[in-house]
VEXTORDO-599063 format. One record per residue (C-alpha): residue number from 1; residue in three letters; x, y, z. Coordinates in steps of 0.05 Angstrom, whole numbers. Layout:
<vexvos>
VEXVO:NUM:ALA:X:Y:Z;
...
</vexvos>
This chain:
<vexvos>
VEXVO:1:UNK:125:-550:334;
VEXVO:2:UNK:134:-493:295;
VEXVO:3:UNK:70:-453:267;
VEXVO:4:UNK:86:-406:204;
VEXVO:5:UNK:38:-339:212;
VEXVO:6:UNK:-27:-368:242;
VEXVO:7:UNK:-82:-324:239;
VEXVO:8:UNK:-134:-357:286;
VEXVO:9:UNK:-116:-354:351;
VEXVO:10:UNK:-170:-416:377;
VEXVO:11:UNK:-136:-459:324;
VEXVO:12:UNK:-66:-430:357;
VEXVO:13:UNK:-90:-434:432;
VEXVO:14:UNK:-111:-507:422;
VEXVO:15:UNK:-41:-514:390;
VEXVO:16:UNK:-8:-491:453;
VEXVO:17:UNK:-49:-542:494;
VEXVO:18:UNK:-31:-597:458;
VEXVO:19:UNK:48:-573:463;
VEXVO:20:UNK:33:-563:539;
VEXVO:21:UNK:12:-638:543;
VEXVO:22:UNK:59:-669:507;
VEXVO:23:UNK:117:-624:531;
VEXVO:24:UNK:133:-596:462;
VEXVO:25:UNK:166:-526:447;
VEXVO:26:UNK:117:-480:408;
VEXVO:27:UNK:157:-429:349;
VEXVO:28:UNK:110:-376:324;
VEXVO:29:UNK:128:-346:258;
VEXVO:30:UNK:112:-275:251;
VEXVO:31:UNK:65:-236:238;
VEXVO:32:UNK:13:-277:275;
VEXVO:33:UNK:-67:-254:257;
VEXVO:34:UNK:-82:-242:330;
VEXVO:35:UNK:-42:-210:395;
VEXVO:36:UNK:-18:-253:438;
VEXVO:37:UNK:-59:-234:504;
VEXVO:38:UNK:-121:-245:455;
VEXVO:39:UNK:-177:-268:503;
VEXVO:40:UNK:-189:-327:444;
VEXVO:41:UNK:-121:-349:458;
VEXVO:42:UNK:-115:-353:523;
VEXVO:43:UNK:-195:-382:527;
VEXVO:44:UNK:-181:-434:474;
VEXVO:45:UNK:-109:-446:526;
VEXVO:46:UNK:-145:-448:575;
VEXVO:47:UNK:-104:-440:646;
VEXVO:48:UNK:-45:-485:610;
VEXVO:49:UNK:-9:-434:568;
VEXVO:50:UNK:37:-417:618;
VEXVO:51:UNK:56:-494:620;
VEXVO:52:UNK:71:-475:542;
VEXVO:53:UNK:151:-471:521;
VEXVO:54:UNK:129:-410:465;
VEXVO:55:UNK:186:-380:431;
VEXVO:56:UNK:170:-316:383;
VEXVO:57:UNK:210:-304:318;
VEXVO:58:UNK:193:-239:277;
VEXVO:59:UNK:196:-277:210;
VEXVO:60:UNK:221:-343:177;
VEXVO:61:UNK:292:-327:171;
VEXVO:62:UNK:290:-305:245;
VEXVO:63:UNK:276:-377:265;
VEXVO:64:UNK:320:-400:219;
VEXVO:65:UNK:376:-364:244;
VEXVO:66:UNK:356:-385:327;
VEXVO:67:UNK:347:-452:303;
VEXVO:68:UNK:408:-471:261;
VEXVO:69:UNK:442:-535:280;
VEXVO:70:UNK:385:-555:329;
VEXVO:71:UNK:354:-621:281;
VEXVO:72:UNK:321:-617:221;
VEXVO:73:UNK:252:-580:202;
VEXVO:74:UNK:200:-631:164;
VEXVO:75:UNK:143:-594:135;
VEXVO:76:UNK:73:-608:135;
VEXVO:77:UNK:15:-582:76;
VEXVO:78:UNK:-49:-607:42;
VEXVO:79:UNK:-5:-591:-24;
VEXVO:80:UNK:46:-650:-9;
VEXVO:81:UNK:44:-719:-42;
VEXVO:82:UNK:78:-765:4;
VEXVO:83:UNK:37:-783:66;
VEXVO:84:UNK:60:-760:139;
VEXVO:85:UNK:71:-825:167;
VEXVO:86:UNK:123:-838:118;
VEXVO:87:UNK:166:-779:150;
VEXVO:88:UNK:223:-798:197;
VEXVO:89:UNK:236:-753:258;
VEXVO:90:UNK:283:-751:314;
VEXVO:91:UNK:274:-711:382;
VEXVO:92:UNK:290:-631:375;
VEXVO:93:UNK:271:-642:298;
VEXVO:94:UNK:217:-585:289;
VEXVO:95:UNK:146:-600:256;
VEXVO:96:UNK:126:-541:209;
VEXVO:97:UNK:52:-521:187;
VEXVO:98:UNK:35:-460:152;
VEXVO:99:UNK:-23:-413:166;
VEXVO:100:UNK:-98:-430:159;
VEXVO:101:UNK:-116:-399:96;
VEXVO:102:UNK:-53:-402:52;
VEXVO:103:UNK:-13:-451:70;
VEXVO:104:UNK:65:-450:69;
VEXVO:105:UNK:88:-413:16;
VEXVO:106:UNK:118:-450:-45;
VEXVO:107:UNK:181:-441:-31;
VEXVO:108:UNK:180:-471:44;
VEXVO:109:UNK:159:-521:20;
VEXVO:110:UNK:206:-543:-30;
VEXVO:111:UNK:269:-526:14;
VEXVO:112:UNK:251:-580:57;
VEXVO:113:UNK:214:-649:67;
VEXVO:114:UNK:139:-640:62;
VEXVO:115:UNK:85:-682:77;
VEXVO:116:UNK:9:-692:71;
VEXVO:117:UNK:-46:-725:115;
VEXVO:118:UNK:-95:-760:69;
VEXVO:119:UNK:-166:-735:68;
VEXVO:120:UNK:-228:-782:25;
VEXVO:121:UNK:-278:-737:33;
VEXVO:122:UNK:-297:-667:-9;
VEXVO:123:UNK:-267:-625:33;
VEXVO:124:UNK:-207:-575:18;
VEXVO:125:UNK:-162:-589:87;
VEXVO:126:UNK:-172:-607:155;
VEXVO:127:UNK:-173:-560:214;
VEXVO:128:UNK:-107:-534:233;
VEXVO:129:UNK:-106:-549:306;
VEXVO:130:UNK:-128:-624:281;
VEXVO:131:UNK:-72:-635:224;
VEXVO:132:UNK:-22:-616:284;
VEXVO:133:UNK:-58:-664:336;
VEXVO:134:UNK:-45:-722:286;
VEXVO:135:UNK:18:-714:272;
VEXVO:136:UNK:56:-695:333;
VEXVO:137:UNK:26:-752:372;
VEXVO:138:UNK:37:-801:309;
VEXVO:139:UNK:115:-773:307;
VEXVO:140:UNK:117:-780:391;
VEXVO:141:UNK:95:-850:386;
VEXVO:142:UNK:149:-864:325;
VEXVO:143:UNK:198:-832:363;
VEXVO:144:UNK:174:-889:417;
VEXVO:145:UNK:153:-835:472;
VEXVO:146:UNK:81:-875:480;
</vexvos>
């Protein structure tokens, strides 16, 4: 799971919960919009982020660079046309959203696979921490884990 620059650190701590109960790594992209030992993090955490695999990176090529040869990265954005369950993904593959108000830049998401989770209603995206709760578990269970 990587996040790109989140800025709300509830939407981030629930993040970490979910990683924490599925046993998924957590990447944060830097600059995040919060410190780390933010009280809204750790509350939204509750008492499981130290049951959280959290790696830092300072920016996107950072990550890059730690992450080379380690599976692929399969993005995920309100902007993409192809719907997420259509993406195939392998264990140590990383999951990629962008950052609560903007999005993953442009050119993110054109360097690799992006996909969307469709939405009926009149509304302009879903919640980060939700978009991430669907598709990691959907990707677990296609991966066969439940």
């Amino acid at each position: 799971m990587v996040l790109y620059q989140p800025e709300i650190p509830a939407n981030t701590g629930n993040i970490a919960r979910l990683c924490a109960a599925a046993e998924v790594r957590l990447h944060l992209i830097h600059p995040l919009g919060f410190k780390v030992d933010d009280k809204h993090l750790k509350r939204a955490g509750l008492d499981y982020w130290g049951e959280v695999d959290v790696r830092h990176h300072e920016s996107f090529e950072d990550f890059l660079e730690k992450y080379k040869g380690n599976g692929k990265i399969t993005a995920f954005s309100r902007h993409a046309n192809t719907n997420y369950t259509q993406a195939k993904v392998d264990h140590g593959d990383c999951l990629l959203f962008g950052r609560e108000t903007l999005g993953l830049p442009r050119g993110i998401r054109d360097a690799y696979p992006c996909y969307g989770i469709p939405m009926w209603g009149k509304v302009r995206s879903l919640n980060l921490s939700t978009a991430v709760g669907i598709i990691v578990y959907h990707c677990l269970h296609s991966m066969g884990r439940f």
